[in-house]
Backbone as CSV, one residue per row, in Angstrom:
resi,resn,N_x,N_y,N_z,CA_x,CA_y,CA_z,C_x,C_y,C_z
1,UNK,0.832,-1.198,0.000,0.000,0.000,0.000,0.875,1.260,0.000
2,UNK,1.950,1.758,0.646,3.039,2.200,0.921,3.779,2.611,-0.502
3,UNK,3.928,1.362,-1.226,5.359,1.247,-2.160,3.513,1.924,-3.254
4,UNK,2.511,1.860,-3.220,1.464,2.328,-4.405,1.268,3.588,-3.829
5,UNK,1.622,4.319,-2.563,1.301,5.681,-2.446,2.589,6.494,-3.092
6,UNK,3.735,5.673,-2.843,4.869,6.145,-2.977,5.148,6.690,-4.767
7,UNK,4.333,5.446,-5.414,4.782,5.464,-7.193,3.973,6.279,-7.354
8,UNK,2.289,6.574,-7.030,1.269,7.927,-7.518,2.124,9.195,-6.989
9,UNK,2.490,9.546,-6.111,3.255,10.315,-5.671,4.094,11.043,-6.555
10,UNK,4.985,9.953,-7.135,6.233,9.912,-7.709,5.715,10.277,-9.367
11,UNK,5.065,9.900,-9.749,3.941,9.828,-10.973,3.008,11.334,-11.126
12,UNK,2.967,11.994,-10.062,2.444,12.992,-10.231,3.703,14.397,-10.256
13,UNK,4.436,14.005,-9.870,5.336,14.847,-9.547,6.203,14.968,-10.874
14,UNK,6.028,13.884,-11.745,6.393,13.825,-13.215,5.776,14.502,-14.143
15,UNK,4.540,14.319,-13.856,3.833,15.009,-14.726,3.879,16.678,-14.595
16,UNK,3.908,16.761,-13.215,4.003,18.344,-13.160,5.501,18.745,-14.134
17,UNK,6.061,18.026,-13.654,7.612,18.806,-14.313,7.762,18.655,-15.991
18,UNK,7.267,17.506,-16.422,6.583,17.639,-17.583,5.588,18.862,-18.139
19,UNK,4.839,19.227,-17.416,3.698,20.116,-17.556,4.497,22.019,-17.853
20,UNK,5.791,21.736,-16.466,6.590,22.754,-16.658,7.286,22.738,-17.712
21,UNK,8.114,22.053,-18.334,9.237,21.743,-19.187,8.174,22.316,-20.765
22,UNK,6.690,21.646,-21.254,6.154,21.923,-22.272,5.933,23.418,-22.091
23,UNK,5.965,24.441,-20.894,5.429,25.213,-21.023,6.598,26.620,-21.284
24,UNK,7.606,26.512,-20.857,8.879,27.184,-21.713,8.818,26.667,-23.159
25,UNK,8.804,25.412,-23.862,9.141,25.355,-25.065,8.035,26.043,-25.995
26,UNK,6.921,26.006,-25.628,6.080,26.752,-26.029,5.971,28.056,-26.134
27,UNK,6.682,28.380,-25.697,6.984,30.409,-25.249,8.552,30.661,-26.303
28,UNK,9.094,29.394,-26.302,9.555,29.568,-27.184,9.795,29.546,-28.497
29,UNK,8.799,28.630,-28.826,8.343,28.596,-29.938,7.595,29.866,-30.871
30,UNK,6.952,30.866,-29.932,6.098,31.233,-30.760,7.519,32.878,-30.806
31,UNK,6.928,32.924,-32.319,7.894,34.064,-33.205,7.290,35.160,-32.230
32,UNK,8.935,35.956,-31.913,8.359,37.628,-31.424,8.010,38.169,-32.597
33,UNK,6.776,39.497,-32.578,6.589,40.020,-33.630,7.172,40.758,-33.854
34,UNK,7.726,41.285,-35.539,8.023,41.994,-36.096,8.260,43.218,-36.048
35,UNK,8.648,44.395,-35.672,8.706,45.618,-35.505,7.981,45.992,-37.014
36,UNK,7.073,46.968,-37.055,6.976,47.243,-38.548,6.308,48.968,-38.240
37,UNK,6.907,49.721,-39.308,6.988,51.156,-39.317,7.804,51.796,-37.956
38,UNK,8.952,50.639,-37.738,10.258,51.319,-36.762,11.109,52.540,-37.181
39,UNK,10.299,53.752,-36.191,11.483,54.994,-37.433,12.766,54.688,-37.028
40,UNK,13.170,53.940,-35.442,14.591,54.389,-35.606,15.253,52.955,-35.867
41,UNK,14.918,52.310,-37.344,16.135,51.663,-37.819,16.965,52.184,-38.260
42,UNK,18.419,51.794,-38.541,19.056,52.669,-39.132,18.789,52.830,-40.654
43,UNK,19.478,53.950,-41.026,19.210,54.084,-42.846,20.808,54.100,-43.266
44,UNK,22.089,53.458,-42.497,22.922,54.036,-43.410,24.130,52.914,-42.306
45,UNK,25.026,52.200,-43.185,25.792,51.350,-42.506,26.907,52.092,-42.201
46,UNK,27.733,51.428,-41.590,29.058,51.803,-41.437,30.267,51.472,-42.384
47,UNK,31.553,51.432,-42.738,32.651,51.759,-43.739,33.636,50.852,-43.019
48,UNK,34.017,50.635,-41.727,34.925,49.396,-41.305,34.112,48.758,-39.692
49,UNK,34.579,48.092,-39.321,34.573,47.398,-37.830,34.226,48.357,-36.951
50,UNK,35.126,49.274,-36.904,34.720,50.487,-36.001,34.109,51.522,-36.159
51,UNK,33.157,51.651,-37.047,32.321,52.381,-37.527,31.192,51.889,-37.819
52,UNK,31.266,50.402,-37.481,29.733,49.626,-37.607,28.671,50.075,-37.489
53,UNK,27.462,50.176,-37.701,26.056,50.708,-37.810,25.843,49.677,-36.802
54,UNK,24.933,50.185,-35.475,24.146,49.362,-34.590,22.316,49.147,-35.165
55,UNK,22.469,47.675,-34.806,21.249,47.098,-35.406,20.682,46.387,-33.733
56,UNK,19.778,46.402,-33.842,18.729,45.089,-32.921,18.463,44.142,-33.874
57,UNK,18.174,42.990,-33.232,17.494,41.956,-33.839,16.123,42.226,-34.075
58,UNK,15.528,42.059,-35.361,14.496,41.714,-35.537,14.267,43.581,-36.193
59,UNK,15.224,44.122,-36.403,15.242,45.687,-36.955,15.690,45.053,-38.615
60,UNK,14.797,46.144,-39.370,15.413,46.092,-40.941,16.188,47.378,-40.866
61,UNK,17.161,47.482,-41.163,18.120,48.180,-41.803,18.447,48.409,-42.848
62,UNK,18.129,49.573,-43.561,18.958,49.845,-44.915,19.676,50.743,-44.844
63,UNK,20.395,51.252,-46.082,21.754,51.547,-46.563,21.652,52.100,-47.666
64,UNK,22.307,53.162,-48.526,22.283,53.334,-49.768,24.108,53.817,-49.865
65,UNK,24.531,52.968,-51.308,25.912,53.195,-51.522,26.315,52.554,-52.614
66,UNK,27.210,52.614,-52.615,27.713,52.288,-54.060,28.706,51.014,-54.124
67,UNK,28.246,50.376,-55.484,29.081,49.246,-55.588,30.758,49.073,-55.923
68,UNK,31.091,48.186,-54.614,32.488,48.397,-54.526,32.814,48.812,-53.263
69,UNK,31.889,49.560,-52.431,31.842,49.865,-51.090,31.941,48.575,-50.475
70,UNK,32.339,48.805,-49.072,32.419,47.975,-47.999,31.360,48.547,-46.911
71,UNK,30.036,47.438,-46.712,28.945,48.111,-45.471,29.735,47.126,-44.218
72,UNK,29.002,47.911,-43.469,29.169,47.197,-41.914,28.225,47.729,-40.761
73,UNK,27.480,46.378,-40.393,26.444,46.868,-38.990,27.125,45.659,-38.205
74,UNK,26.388,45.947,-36.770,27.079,45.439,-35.668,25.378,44.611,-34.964
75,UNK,25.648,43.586,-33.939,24.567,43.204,-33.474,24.547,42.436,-32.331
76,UNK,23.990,42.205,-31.302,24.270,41.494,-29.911,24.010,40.056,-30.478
77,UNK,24.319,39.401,-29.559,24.102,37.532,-29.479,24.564,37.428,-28.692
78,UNK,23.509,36.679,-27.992,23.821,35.329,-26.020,23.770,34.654,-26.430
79,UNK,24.283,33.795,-25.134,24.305,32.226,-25.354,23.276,31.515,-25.740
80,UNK,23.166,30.599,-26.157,22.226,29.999,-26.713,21.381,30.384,-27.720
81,UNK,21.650,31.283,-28.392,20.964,31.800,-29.776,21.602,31.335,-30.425
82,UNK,20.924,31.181,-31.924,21.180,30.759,-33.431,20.705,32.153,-33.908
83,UNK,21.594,32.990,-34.569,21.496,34.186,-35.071,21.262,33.591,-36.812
84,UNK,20.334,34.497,-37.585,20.118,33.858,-38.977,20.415,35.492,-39.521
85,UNK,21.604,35.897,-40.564,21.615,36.955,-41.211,21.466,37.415,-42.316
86,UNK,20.085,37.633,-42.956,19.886,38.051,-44.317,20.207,38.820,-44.535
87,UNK,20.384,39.562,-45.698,20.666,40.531,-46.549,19.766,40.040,-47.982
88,UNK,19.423,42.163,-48.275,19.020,41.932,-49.958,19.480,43.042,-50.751
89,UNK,20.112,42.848,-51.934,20.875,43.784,-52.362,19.963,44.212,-53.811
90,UNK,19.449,45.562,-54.016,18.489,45.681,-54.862,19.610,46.757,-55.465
91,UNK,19.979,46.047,-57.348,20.706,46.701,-58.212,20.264,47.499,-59.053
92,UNK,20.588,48.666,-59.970,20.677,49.243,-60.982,19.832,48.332,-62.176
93,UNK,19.454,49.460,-62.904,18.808,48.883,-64.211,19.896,48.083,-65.046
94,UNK,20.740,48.849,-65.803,21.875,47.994,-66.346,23.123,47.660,-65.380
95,UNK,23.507,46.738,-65.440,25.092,46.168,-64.914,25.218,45.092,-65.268
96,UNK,26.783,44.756,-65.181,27.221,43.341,-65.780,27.092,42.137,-64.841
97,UNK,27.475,41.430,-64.223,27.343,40.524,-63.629,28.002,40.702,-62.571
98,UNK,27.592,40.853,-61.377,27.810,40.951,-60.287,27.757,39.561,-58.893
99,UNK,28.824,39.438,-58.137,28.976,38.975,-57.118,28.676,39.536,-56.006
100,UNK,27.717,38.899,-54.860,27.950,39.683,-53.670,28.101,38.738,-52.610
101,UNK,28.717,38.852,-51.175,29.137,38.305,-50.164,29.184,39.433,-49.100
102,UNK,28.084,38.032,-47.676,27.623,38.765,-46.632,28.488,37.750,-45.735
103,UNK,29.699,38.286,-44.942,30.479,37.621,-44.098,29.862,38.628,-42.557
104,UNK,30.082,37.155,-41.602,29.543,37.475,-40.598,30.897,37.422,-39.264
105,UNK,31.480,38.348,-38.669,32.746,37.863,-37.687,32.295,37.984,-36.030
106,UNK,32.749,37.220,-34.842,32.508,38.092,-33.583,33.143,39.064,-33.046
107,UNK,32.936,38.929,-31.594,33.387,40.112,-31.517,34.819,40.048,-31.278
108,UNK,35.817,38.651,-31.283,36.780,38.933,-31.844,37.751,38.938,-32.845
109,UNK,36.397,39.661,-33.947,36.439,39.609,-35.143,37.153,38.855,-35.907
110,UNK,36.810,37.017,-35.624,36.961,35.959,-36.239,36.151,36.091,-37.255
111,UNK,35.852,35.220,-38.589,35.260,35.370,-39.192,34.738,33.431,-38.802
112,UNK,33.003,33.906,-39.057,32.462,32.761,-38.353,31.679,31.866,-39.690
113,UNK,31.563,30.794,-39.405,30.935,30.013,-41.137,29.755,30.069,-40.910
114,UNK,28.894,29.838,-42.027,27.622,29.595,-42.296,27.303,28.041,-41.884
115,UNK,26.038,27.619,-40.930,25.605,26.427,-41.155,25.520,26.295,-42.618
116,UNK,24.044,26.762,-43.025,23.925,26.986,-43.998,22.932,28.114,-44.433
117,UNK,23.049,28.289,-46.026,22.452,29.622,-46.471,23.316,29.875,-47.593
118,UNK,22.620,30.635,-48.380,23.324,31.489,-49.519,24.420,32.143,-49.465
119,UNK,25.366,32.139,-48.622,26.076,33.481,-48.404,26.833,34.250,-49.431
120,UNK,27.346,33.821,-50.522,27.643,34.256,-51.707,26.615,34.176,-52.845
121,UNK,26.389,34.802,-53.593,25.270,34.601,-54.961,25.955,35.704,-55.933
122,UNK,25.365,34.913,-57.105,25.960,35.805,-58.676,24.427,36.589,-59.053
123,UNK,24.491,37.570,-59.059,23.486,38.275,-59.656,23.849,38.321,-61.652
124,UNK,23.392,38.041,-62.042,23.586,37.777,-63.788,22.830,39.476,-64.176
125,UNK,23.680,39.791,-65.764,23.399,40.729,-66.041,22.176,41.459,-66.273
126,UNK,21.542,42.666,-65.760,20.144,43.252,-65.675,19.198,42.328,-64.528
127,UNK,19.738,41.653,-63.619,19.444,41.220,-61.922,18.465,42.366,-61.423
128,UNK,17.597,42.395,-60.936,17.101,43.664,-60.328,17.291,43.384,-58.743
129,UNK,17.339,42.251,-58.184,18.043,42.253,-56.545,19.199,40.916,-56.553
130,UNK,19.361,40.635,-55.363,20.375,39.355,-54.932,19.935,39.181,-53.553
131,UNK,19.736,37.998,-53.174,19.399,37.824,-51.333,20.443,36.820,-51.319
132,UNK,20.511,37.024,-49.948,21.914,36.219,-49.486,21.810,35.820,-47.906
133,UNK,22.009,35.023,-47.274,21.398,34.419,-46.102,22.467,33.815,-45.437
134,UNK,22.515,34.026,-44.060,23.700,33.049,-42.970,23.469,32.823,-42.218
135,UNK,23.075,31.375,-41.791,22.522,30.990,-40.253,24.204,30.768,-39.749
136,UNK,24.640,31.331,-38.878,25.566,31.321,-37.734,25.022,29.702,-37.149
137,UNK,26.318,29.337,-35.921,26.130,28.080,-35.251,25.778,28.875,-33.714
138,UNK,24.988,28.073,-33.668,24.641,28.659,-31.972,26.049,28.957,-31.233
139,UNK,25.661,29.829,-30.113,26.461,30.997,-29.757,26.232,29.905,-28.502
140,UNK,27.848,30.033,-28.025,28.223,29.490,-26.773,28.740,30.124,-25.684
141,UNK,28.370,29.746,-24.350,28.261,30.546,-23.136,30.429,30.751,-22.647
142,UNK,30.677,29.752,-23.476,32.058,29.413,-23.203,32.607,28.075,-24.062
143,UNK,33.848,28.305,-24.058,34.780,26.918,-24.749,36.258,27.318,-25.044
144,UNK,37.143,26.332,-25.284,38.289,26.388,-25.166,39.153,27.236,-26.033
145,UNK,40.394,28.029,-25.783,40.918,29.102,-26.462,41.091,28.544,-28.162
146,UNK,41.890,27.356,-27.914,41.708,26.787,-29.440,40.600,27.220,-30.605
147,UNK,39.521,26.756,-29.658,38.551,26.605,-30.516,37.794,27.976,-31.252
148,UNK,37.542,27.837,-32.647,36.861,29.120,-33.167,35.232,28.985,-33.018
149,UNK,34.773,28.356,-31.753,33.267,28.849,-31.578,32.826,29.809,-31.353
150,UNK,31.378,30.473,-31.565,31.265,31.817,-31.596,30.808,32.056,-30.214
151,UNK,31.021,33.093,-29.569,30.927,33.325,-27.990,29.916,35.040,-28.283
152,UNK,29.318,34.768,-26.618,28.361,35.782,-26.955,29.457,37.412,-26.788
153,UNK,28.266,38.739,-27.551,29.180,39.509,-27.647,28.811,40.496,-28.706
154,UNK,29.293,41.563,-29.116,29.080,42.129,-30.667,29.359,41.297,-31.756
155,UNK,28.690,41.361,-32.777,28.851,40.279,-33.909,29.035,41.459,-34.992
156,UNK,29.473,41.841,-36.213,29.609,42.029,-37.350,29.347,41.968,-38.370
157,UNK,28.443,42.272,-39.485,28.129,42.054,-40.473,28.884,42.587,-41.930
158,UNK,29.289,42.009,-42.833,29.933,43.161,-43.794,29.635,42.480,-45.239
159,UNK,29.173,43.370,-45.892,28.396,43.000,-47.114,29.255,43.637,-48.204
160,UNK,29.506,42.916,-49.136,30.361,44.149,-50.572,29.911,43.147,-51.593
161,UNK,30.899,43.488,-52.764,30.621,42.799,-53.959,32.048,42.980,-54.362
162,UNK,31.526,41.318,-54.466,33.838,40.856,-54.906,33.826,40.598,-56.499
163,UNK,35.204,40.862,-56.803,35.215,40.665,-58.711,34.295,41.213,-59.236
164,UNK,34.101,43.091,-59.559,33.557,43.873,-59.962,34.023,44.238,-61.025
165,UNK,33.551,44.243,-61.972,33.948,44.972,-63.427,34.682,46.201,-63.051
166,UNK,34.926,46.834,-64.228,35.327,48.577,-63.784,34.159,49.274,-64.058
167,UNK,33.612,48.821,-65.160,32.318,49.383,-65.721,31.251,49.782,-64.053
168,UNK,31.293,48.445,-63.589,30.119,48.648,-62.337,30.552,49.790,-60.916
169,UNK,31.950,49.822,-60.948,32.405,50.412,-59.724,31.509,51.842,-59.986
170,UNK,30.831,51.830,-58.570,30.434,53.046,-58.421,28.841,53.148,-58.836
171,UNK,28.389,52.136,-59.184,26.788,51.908,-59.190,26.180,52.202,-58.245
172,UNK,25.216,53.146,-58.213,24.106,53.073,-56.929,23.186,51.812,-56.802
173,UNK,23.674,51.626,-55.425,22.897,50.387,-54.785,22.379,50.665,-53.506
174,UNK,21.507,50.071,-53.289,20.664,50.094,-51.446,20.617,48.462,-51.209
175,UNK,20.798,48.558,-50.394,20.877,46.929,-49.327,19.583,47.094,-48.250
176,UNK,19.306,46.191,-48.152,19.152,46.024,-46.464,19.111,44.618,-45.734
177,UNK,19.425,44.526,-44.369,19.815,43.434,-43.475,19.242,43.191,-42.585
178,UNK,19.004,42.160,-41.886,18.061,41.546,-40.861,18.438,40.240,-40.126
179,UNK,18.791,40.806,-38.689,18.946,39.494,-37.871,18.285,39.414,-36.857
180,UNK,17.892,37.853,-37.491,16.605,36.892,-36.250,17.685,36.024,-35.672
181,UNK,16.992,35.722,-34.183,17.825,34.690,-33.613,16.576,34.042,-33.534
182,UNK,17.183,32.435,-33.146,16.296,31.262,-32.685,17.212,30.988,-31.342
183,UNK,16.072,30.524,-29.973,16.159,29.835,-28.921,16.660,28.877,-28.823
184,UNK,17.733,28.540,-28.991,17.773,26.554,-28.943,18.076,25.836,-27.814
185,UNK,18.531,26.542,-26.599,17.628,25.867,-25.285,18.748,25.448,-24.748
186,UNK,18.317,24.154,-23.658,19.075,23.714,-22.900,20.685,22.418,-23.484
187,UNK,19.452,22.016,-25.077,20.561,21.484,-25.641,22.099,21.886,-26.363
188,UNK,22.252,23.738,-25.926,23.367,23.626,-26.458,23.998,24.266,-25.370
189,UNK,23.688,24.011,-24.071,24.180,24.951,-22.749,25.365,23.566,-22.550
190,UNK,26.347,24.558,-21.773,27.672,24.011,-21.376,28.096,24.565,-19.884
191,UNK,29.208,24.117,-18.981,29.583,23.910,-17.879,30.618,24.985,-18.157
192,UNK,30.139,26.560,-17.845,30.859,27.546,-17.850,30.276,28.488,-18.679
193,UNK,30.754,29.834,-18.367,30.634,30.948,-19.301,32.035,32.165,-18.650
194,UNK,32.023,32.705,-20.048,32.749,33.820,-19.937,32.737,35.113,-18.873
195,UNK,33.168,35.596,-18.406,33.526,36.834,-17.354,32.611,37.972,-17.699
196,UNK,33.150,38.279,-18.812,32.328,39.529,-20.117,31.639,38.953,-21.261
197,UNK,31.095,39.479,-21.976,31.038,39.127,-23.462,31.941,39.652,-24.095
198,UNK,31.976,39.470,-25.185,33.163,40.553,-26.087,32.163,40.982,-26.978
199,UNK,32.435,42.485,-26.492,31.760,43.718,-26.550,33.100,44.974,-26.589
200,UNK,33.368,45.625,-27.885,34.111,46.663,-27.871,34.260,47.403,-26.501
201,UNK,35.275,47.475,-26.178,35.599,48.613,-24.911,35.018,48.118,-23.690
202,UNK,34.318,47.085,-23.412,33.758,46.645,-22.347,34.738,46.312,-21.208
203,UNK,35.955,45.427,-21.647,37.207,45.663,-20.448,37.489,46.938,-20.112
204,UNK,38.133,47.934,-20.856,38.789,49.027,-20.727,37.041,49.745,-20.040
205,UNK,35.602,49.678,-20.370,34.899,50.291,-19.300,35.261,49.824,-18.107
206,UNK,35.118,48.409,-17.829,35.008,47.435,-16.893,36.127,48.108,-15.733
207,UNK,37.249,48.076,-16.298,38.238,49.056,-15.704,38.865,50.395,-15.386
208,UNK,37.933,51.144,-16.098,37.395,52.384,-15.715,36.808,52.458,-14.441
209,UNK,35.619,51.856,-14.142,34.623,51.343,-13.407,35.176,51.015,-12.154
210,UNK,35.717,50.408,-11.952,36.830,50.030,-10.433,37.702,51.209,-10.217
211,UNK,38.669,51.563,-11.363,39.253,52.526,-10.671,38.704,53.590,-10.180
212,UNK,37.030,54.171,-10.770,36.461,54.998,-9.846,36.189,54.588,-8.789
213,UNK,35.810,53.718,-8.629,35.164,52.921,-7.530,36.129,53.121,-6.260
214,UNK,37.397,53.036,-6.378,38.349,52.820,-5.329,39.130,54.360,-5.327
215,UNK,38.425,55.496,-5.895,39.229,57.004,-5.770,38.034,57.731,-5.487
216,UNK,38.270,58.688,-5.342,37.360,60.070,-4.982,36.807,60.259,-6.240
217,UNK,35.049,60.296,-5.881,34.641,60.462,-6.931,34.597,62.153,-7.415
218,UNK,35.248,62.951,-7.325,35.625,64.403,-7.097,36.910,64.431,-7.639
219,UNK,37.457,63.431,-8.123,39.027,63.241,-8.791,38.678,63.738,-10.433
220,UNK,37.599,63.918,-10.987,37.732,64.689,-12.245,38.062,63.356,-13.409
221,UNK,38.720,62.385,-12.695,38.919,61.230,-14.038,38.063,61.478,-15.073
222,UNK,38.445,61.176,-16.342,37.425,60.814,-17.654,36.843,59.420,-17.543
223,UNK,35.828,59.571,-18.070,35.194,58.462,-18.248,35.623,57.612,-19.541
224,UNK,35.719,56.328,-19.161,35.749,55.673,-20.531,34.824,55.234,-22.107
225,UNK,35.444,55.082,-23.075,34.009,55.467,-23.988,33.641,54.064,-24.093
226,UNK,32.434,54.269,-24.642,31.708,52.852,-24.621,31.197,52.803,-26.307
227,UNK,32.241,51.682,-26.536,32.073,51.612,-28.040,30.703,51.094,-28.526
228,UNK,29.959,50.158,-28.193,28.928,49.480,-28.255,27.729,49.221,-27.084
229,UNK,26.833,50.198,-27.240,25.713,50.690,-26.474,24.317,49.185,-26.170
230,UNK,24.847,48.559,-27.383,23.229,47.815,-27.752,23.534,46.301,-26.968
231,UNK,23.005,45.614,-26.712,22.336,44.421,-25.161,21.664,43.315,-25.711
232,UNK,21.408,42.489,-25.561,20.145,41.645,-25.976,19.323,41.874,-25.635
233,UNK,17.870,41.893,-25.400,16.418,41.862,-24.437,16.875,41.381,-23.229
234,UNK,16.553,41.928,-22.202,16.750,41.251,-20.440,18.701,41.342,-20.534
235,UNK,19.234,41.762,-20.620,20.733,41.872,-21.017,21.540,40.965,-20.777
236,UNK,22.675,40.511,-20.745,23.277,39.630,-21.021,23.571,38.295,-20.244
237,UNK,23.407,37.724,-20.954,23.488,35.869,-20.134,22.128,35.850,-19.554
238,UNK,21.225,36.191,-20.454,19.420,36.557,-19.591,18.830,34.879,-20.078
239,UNK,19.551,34.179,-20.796,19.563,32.795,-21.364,19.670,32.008,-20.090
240,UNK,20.378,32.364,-18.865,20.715,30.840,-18.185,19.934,29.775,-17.705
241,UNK,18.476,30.209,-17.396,17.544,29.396,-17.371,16.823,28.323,-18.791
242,UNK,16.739,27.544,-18.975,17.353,26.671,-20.113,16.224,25.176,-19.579
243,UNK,15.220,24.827,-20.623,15.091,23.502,-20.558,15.979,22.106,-19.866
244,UNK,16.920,22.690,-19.703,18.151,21.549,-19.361,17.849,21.424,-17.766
245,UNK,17.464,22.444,-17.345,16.974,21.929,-15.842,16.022,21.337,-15.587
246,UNK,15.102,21.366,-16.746,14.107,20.650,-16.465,13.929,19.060,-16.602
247,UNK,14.731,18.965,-17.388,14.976,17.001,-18.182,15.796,16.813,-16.666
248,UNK,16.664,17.787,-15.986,17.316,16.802,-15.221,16.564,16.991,-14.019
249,UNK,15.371,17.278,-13.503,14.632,17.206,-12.939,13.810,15.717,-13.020
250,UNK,13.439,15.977,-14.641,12.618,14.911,-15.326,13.485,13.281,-14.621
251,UNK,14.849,13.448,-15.026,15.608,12.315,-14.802,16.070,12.090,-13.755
252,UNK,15.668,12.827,-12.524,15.782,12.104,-11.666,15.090,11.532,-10.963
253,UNK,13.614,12.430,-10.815,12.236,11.712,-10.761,12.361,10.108,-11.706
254,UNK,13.041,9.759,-13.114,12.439,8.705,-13.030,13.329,7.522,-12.461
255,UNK,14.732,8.485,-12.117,15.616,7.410,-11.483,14.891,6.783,-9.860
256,UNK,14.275,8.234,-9.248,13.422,7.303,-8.042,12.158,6.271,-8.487
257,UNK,11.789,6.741,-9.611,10.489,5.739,-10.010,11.407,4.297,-10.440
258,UNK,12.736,4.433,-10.922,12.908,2.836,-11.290,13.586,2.606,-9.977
259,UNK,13.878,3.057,-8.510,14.389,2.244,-7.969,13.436,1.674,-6.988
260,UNK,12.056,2.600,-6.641,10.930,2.357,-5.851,10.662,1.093,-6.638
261,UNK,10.510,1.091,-8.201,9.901,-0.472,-8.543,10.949,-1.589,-8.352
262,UNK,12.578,-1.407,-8.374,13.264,-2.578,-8.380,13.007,-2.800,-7.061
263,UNK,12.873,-2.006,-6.257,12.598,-2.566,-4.825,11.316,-3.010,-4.113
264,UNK,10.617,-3.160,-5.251,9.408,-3.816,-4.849,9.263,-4.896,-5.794
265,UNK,10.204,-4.718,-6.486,10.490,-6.357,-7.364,11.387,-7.531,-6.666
266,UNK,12.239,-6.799,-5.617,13.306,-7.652,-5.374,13.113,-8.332,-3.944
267,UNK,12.493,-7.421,-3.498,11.423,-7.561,-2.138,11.016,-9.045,-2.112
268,UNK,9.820,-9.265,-2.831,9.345,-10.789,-2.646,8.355,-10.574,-2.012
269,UNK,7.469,-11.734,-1.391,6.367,-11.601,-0.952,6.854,-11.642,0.465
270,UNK,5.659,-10.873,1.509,5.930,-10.944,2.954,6.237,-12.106,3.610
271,UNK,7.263,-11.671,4.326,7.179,-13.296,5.747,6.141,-13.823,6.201
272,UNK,5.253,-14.465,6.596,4.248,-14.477,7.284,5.134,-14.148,8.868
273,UNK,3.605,-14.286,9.716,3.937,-13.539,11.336,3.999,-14.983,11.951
274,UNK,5.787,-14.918,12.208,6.308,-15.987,13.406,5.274,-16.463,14.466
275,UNK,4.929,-17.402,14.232,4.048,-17.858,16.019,5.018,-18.843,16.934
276,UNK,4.861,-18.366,17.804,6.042,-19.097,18.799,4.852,-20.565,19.301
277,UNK,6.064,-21.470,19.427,5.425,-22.919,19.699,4.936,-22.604,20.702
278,UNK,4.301,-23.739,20.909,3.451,-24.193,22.577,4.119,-24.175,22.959
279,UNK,4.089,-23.866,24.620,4.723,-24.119,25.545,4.348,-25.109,25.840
């Protein structure tokens, strides 16, 4: 009676955590909406790394410039996002055949691969656009110096057009760019994260920051500049809560459910009750 209060018990307490676990994936599932008639996207990229145009996710951005230019916007990513980066490059009436390439780097401006996506395309002569697409590999909370995984932080975008005629240099063109991330949860969380993100100037703030801290704030110091203003939603490492606590919740609930049953398997049937002989 005992070992059957013990398994409903145990059985309900599954289901709840079950009940919890469907109810994050579901929240994550459903698409944030769209920003639409955002005045302050930007209208105009940046020319190198340090002049990047700041973007949000889920902001369209355009640009107008000329072919042969080098654009550049900038963009947050935490852990556990899959960042996806389109671009669409809308050309001139006449031109010859054009190449374009949307490379994506972090923030220490590695240059990072495409799962997959278009990231290069030939626009053929009289093209009226080109789209070009890069799903990034999910963004990790941490990993080893070796390794070129992408860590959260400012990310990079830079769009041009390689092997240009001479004829085309200098075509008016407008672009614009767009990065969505996807959630991917507890399955790509790891045992550690980074100190900072890498975020322009964020050490050299970071250390600004203490040394006021430990002087008179009446000492006149300058402040340090802060190259990169923009955060994720809920700001950074706002990811650590993660499906992954929940399966190991899940799994240990059923490690007590299989040992309550081996032990009522291994058990056997009761002794009967000793009666002492006659005296």
């Amino acid at each position: 009676m005992r070992i059957t209060k013990a398994l409903g018990a145990l059985t309900a307490a599954l289901l709840t955590l079950g009940a919890v676990a469907a109810g994050p994936a579901a929240a994550d599932s459903t698409p944030s909406p769209s920003p639409t008639g955002d005045t302050k996207a930007p209208t105009q990229a940046g020319t190198s790394f340090r002049t990047a145009t700041e973007i949000e996710q889920g902001q369209r951005a355009t640009a107008s410039a000329a072919a042969g230019d080098y654009l550049y916007w900038s963009f947050p990513a935490d852990a556990g996002a899959r960042p996806t980066v389109t671009a669409t490059v809308k050309l001139p009436g006449t031109h010859a055949s054009q190449t374009w390439q949307i490379d994506v780097y972090d923030g220490l401006r590695r240059r990072q691969s495409c799962q997959y996506g278009a990231q290069t395309r030939t626009a053929a002569q009289g093209t009226g656009s080109v789209e070009l697409a890069c799903v990034l590999r999910t963004v990790r909370a941490w990993s080893e110096a070796w390794s070129n995984d992408p860590l959260p932080g400012t990310y990079y975008i830079r769009l041009t057009a390689v092997g240009l005629q001479s004829s085309d240099l200098g075509l008016p063109v407008s672009a614009e760019v767009r990065v969505d991330s996807k959630d991917i949860g507890g399955s790509a969380a790891v045992d550690g994260s980074l100190a900072q993100p890498l975020v322009p100037g964020i050490a050299v703030t970071s250390r600004q920051n203490g040394s006021e801290s430990g002087s008179d704030s009446g000492s006149g110091s300058k402040k340090a500049a802060v190259l990169s203003s923009i955060e994720p939603d809920g700001g950074w490492s706002s990811g650590w809560w993660s499906d992954r606590w929940v399966w190991t919740g899940i799994g240990a609930v059923l490690a007590a459910l299989a040992g309550v049953g081996g032990y009522a398997l291994t058990r056997g049937p009761g002794r009967p009750t000793r009666v002492p002989p006659d005296a």
